[in-house]
C-alpha positions as semicolon CSV with decimal commas, in nm:
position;residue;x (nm);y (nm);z (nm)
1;X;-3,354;24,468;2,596
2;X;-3,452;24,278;2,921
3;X;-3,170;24,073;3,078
4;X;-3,240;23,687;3,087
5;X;-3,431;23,524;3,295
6;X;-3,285;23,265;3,512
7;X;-3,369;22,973;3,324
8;X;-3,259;23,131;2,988
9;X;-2,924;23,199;3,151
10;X;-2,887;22,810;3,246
11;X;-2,919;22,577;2,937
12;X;-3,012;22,283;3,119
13;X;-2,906;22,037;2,806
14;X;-2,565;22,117;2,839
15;X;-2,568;22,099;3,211
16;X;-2,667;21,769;3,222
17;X;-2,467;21,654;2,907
18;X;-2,148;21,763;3,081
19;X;-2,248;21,692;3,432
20;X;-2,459;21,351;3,443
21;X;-2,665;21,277;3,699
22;X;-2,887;20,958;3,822
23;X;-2,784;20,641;3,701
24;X;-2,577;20,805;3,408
25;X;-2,303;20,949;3,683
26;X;-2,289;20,611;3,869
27;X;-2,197;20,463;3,568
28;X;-1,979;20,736;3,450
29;X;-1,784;20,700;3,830
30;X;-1,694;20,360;3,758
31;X;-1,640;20,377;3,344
32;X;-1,427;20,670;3,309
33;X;-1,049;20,609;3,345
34;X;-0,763;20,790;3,545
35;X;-0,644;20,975;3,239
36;X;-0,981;21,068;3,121
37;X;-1,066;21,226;3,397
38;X;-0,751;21,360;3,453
39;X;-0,793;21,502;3,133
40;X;-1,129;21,640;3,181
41;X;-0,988;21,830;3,508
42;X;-0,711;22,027;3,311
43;X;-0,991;22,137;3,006
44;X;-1,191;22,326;3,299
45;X;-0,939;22,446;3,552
46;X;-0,757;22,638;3,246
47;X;-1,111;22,777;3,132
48;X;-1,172;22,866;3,459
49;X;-0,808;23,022;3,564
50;X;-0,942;23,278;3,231
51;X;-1,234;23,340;3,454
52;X;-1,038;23,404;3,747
53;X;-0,814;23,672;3,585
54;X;-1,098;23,880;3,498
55;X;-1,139;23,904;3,874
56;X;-0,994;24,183;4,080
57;X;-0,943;23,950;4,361
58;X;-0,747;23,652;4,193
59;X;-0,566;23,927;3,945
60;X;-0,435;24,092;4,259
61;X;-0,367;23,776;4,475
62;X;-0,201;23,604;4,213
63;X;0,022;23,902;4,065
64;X;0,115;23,936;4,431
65;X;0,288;23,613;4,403
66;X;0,402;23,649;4,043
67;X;0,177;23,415;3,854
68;X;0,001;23,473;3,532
69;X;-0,270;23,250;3,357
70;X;0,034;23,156;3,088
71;X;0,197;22,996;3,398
72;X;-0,078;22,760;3,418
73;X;-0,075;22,503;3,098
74;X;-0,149;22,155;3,248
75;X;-0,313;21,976;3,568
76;X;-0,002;21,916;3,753
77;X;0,025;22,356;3,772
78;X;-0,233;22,432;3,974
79;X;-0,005;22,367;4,246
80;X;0,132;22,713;4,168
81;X;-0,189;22,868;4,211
82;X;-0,201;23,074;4,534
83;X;-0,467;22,941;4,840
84;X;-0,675;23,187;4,991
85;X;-0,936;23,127;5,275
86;X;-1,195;23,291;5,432
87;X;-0,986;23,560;5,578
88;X;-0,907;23,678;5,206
89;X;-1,250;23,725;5,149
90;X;-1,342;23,917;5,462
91;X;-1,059;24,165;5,372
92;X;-1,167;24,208;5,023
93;X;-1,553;24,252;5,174
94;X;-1,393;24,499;5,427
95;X;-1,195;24,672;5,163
96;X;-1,480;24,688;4,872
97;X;-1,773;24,715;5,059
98;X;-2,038;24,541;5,107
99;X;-2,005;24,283;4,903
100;X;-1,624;24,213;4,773
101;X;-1,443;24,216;4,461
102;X;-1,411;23,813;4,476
103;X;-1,753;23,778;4,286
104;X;-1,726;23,902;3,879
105;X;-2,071;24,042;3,852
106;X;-1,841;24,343;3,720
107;X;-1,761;24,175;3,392
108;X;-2,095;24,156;3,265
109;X;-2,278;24,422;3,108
110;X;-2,571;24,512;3,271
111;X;-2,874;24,400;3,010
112;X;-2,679;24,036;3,028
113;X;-2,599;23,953;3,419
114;X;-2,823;23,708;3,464
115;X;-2,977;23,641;3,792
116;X;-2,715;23,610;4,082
117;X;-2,852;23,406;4,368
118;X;-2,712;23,574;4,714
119;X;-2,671;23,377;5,077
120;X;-2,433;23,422;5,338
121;X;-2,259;23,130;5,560
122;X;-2,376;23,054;5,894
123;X;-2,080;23,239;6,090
124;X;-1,988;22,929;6,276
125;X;-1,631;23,031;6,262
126;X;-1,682;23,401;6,297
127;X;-1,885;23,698;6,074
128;X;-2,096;23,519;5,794
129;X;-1,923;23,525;5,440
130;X;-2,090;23,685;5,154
131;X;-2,220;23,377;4,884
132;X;-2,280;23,427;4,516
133;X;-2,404;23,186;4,271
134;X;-2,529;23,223;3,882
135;X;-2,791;23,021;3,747
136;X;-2,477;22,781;3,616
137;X;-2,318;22,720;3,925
138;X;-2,615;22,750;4,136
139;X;-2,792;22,447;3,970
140;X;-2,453;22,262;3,930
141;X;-2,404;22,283;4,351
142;X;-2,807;22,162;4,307
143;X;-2,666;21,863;4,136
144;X;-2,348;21,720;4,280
145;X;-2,588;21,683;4,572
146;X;-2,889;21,536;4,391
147;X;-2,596;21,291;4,278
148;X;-2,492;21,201;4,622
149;X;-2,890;21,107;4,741
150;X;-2,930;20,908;4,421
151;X;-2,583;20,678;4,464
152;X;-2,727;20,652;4,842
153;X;-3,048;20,497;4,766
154;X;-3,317;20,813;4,805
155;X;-3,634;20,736;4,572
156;X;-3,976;20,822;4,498
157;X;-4,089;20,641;4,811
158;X;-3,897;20,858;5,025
159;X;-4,063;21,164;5,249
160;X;-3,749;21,334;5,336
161;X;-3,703;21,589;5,688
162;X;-3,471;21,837;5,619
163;X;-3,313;22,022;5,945
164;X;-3,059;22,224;5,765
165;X;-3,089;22,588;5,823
166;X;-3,250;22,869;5,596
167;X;-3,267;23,293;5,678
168;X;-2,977;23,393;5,514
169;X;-2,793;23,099;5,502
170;X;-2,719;22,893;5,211
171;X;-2,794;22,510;5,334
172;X;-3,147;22,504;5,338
173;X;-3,241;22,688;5,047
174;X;-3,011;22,474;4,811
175;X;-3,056;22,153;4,984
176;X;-3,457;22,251;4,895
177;X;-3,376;22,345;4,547
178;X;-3,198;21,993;4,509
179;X;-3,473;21,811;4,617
180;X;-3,745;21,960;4,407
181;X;-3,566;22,038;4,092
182;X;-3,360;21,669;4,091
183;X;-3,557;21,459;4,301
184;X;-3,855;21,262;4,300
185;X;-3,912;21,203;4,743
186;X;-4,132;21,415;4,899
187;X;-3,969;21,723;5,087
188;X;-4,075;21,845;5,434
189;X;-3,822;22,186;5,502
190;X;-3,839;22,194;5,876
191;X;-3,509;22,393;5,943
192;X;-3,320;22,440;6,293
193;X;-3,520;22,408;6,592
194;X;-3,540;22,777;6,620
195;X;-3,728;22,793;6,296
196;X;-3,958;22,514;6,353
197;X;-4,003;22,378;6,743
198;X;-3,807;22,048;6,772
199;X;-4,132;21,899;6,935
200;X;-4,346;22,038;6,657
201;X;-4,093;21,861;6,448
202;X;-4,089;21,509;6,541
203;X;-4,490;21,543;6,564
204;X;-4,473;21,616;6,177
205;X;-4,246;21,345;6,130
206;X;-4,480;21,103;6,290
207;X;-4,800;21,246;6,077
208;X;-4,617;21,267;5,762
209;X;-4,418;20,882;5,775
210;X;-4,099;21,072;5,740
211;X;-3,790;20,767;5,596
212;X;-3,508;21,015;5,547
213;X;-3,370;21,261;5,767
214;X;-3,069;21,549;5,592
215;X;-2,894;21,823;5,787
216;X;-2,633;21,813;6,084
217;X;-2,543;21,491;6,325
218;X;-2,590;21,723;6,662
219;X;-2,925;21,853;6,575
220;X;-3,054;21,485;6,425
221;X;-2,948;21,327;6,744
222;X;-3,110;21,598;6,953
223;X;-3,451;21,514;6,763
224;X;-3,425;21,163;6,853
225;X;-3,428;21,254;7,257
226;X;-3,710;21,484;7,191
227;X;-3,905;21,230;6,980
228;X;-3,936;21,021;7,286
229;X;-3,982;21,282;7,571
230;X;-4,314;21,359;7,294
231;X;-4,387;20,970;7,375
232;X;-4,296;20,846;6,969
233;X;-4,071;20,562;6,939
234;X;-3,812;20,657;6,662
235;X;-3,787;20,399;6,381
236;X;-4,098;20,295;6,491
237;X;-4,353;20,609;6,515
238;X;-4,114;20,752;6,263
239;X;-4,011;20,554;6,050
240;X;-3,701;20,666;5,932
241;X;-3,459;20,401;5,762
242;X;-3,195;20,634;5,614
243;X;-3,019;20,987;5,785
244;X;-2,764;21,155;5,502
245;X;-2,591;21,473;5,678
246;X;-2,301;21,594;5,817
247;X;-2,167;21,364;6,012
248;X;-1,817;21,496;6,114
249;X;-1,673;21,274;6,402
250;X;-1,987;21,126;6,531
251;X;-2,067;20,800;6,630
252;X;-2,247;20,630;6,365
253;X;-2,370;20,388;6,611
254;X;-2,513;20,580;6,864
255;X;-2,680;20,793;6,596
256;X;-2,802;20,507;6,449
257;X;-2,951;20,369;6,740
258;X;-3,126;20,645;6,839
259;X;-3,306;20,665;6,501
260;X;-3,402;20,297;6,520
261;X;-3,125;20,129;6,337
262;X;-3,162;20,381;6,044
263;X;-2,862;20,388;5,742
264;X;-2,602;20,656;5,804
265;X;-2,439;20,824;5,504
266;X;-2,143;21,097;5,538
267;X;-2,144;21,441;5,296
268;X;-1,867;21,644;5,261
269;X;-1,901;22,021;5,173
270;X;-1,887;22,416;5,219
271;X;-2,112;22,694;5,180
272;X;-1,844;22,841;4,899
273;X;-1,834;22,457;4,699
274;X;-2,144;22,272;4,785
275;X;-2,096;21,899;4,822
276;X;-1,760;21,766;4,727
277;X;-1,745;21,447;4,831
278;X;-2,050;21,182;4,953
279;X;-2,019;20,813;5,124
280;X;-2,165;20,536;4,892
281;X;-2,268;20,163;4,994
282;X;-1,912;20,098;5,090
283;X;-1,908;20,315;5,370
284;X;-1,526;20,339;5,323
285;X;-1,478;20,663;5,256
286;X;-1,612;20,930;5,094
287;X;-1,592;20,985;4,689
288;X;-1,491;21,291;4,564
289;X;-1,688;21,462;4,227
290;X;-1,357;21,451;4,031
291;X;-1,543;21,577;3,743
292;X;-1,693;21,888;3,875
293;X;-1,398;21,945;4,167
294;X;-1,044;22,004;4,200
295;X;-0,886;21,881;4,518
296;X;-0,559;21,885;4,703
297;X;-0,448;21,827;5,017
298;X;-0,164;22,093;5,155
299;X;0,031;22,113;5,481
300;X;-0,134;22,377;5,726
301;X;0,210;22,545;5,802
302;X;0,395;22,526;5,438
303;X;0,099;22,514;5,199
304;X;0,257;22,257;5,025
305;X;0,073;21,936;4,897
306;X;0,098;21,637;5,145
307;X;0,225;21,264;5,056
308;X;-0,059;21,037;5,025
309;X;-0,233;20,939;5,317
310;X;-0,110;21,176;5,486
311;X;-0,376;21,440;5,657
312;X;-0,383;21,790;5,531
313;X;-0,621;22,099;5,463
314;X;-0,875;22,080;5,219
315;X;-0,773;22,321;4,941
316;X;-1,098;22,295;4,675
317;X;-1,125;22,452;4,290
318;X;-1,456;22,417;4,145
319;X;-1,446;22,353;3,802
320;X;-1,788;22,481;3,674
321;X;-1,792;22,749;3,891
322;X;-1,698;23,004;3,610
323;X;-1,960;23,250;3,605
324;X;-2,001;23,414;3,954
325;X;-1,777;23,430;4,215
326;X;-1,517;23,137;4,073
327;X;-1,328;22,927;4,380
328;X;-1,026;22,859;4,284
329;X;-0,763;22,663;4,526
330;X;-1,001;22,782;4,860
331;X;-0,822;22,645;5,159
332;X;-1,124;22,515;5,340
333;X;-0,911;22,476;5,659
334;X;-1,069;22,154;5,717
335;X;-0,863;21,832;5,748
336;X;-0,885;21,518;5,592
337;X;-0,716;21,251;5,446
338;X;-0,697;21,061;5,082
339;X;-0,779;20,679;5,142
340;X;-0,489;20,503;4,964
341;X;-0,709;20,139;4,905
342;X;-0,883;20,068;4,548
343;X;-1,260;20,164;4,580
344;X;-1,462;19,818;4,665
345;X;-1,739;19,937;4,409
346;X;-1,473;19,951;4,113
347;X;-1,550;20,362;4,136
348;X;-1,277;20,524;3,940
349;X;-1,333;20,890;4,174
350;X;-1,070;20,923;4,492
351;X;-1,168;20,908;4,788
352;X;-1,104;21,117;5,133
353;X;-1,133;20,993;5,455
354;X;-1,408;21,291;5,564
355;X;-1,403;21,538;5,787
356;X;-1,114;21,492;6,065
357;X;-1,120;21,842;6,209
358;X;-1,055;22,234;6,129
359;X;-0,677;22,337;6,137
360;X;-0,775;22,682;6,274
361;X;-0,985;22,511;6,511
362;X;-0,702;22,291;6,643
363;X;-0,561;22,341;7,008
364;X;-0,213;22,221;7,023
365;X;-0,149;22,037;7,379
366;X;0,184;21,979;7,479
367;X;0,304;21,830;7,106
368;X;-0,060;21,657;7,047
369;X;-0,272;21,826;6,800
370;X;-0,691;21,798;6,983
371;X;-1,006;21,838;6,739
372;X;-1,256;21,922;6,925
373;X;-1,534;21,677;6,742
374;X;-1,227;21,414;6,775
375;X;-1,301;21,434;7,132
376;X;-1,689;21,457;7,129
377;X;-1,675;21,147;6,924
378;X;-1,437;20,959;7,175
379;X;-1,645;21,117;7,488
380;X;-2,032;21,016;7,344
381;X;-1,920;20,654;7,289
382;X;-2,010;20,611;7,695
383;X;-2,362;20,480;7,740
384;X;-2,408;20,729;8,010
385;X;-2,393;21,049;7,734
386;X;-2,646;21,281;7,553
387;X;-2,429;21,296;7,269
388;X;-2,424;21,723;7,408
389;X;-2,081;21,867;7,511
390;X;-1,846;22,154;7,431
391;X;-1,478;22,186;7,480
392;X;-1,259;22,484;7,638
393;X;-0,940;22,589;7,613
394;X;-0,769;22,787;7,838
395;X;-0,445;22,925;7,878
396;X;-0,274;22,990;8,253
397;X;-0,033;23,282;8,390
398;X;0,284;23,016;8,262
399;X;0,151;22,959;7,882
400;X;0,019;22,650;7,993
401;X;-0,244;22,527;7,776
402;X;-0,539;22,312;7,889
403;X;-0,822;22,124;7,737
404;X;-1,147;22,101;7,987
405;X;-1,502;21,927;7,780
406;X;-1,817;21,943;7,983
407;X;-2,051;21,648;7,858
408;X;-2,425;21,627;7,926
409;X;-2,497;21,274;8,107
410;X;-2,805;21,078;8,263
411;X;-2,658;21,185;8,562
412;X;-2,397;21,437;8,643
413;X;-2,340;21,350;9,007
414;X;-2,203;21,014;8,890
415;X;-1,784;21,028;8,988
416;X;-1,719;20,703;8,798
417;X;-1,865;20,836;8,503
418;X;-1,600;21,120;8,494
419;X;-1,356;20,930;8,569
420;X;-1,441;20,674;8,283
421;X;-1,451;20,942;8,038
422;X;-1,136;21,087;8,159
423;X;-0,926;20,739;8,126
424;X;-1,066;20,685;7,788
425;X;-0,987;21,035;7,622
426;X;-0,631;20,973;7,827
427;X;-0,592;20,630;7,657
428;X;-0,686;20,715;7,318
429;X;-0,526;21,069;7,291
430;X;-0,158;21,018;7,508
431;X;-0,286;21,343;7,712
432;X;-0,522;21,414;8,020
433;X;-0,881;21,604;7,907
434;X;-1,023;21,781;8,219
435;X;-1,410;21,656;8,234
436;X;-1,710;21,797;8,376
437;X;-2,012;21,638;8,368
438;X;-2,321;21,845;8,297
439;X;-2,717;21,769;8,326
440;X;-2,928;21,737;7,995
441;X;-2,978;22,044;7,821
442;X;-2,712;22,245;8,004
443;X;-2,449;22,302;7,736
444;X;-2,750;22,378;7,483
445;X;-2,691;22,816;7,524
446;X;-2,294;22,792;7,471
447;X;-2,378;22,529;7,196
448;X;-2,635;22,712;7,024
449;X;-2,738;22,308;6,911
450;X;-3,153;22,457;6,883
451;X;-3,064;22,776;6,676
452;X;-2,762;22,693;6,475
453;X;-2,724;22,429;6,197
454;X;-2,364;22,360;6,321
455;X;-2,330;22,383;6,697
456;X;-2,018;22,550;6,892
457;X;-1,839;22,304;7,029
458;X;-1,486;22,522;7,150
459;X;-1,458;22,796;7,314
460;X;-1,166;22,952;7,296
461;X;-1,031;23,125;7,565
462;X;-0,655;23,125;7,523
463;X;-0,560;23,465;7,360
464;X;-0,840;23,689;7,573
């Protein structure tokens, strides 16, 4: 007996019976009720804490902190469920070699594993994490995206440039896989500059009458400089009306702008999840898949859920991730924010407030707590800027710690530019910023902005 085929392994009807998509999910975000969904959120987790105990990883975490799957009976539980983050799962790749006991592939005999679809992270916050997906989950992540660019307006009339990375990572492959399985635009995969020359890029743009840009705000921004060193006229040449990426702390103005005036739409998502949560018309905030995703909010320091409103990690369960590799309470380590305000398009699904910054990425400065994109996005708001910088910490001989960003501008000989910068980080943040200013192009090694699909943008030099 062979084992099945990918396809075989999926059934599609049920997919899309439980998981609507196009015009069914938009009107399933603003039919379904609090307690329906509520409801639909406790059938899956408990399926899927089953799953989990089949696991060597969750059957040792969670014995380690005395839980059992009998524990676990309604929603309001999970809370007892243990977080882990990436560090658990570079331990348990260390320990079981090479690829983890996190993923199940274990539990199924071997004429019936069905495919398992295998990418890595990019590494932006150290070694790359091992990624596993069955067909289930796999297409599922291909959905709650293909959701997102239908509630945001991408059609048939759409040629769509996608800059997200591929090689080993996962972005580009699935972001590929969700266009041409769940879409009807036309995709262009151009990948990082590294994979395809930015210049070579915006020329295809041009030739191809490319509407839609997807991947990462630093990289999309960086195209629009080199589209007019190449002489095109962005929005113009290229006529691209709508960007939909990663947007983090950026300003949607400037980016904008330098596309022509183009729509700007926020995603929210990891390697480990896919997309979680996606910006609709409203722009006010971004709306979580309830159906398909568990997700708290939990104090960096205590674990413990936040009060609404208040900012906290992003600790994510994926509910139809029950075949390979289940995530189940994965603190992200990224911070955000529930908005507390009814949705203005009568959506029933939460929403967060995005991406506000990474906890381990945080440098504490004399009581303030600095995100690095918090101050890119404060610092590129100057006319003079690139939208190109990086920060660095530093610690001196007394255990003083200090913040220095260097920031790529017209013209780095310009004093009152500094100084400008400096008074408005000082304003805004209660706390002096050392600034350098830097010619174009100079912070583009440390930054890694041509090769990576998420720059660098800290260095951290405190504990060397």
């Amino acid at each position: 007996m062979t084992n099945p085929t990918y396809f075989e392994a999926l059934d599609y009807e049920r997919m899309v019976r439980e998981y609507p998509i196009g015009d069914e999910f938009a009107h399933l975000m603003k039919t379904i009720s609090r307690d329906e969904l509520n409801a639909l959120q406790e059938k899956r987790l408990l399926k899927l804490i089953d799953r989990g105990w089949q696991i060597p990883f969750y059957r040792r975490l969670w014995s380690a902190a005395g839980m059992a799957p009998v524990d676990i009976k309604k929603l309001e539980d999970s809370a007892k469920i243990p977080t882990y983050s990436k560090a658990d799962l570079m331990k348990s790749i260390e320990e079981y070699p090479p690829f983890g006991d996190f993923h199940g592939m274990e539990r199924f005999a071997k004429d019936k594993r069905p495919p398992v679809v295998f990418h890595t992270t990019s590494g932006t916050t150290g070694t790359p994490q091992n990624l596993f997906f069955g067909p289930w989950s796999r297409e599922l992540q291909n959905v709650m995206l293909a959701r997102a660019y239908h509630v945001q307006g991408i059609g048939p009339d759409d040629v769509v440039h996608s800059v997200y990375g591929h090689g080993m990572i996962n972005g580009g492959h699935y972001v590929r896989e969700t266009f041409v399985h769940y879409s009807p635009a036309l995709y262009l995969s151009a990948g990082t500059g590294n994979e395809t020359r930015s210049a070579q890029q915006v020329q295809n743009m041009a030739r191809f009458g490319v509407t839609v840009i997807v991947g990462f705000a630093d990289y999309i921004v960086k195209l629009a400089q080199v589209a007019r060193e190449e002489g095109l006229i962005p929005g113009k040449d290229i006529p691209v009306r709508m960007i939909v990426g990663h947007m983090g702390r950026e300003s949607r103005e400037s980016i904008s702008e330098a596309w022509g005036g183009a729509e700007i739409y926020d995603l929210y998502g990891v390697g480990d999840t896919g997309i979680v949560a996606f910006e609709a018309g409203d722009r006010e905030g971004m709306y979580v898949h309830e159906d398909a995703y568990l997700l708290d909010l939990t104090d960096p320091d205590t674990g413990a859920i936040v009060p609404e409103g208040r900012e906290g990690n992003m600790v994510i369960t994926v509910l139809f991730k029950d075949d390979i590799y289940p995530v189940i309470r994965f603190d992200t380590k990224d911070v955000t924010a529930f908005e507390t305000k009814p949705s203005p398009l009568g959506y029933s699904f939460r929403r967060i407030r995005g991406f506000l910054g990474r906890s381990d990425n945080m440098v504490k400065l004399r009581g303030i707590n600095l995100y690095p994109i918090a101050l890119g996005a404060i610092t590129n708001e100057h006319p003079a800027t690139t939208g190109e910088y990086i920060c660095r910490a530093e610690r001196d001989a007394d255990g003083r710690d200090e913040m220095t960003i260097t920031v790529e501008v017209k013209d780095p000989s310009d004093a009152t530019v500094r100084d400008e910068i400096a008074a408005e980080l000082k304003s805004r943040l209660g706390i002096a910023i050392n600034v350098e200013l830097a010619a174009g192009g100079a912070t583009a090694e440390l930054t890694q902005v041509e090769k990576r699909q998420k720059a660098v943008r800290l260095i951290d030099n405190r504990f060397k």
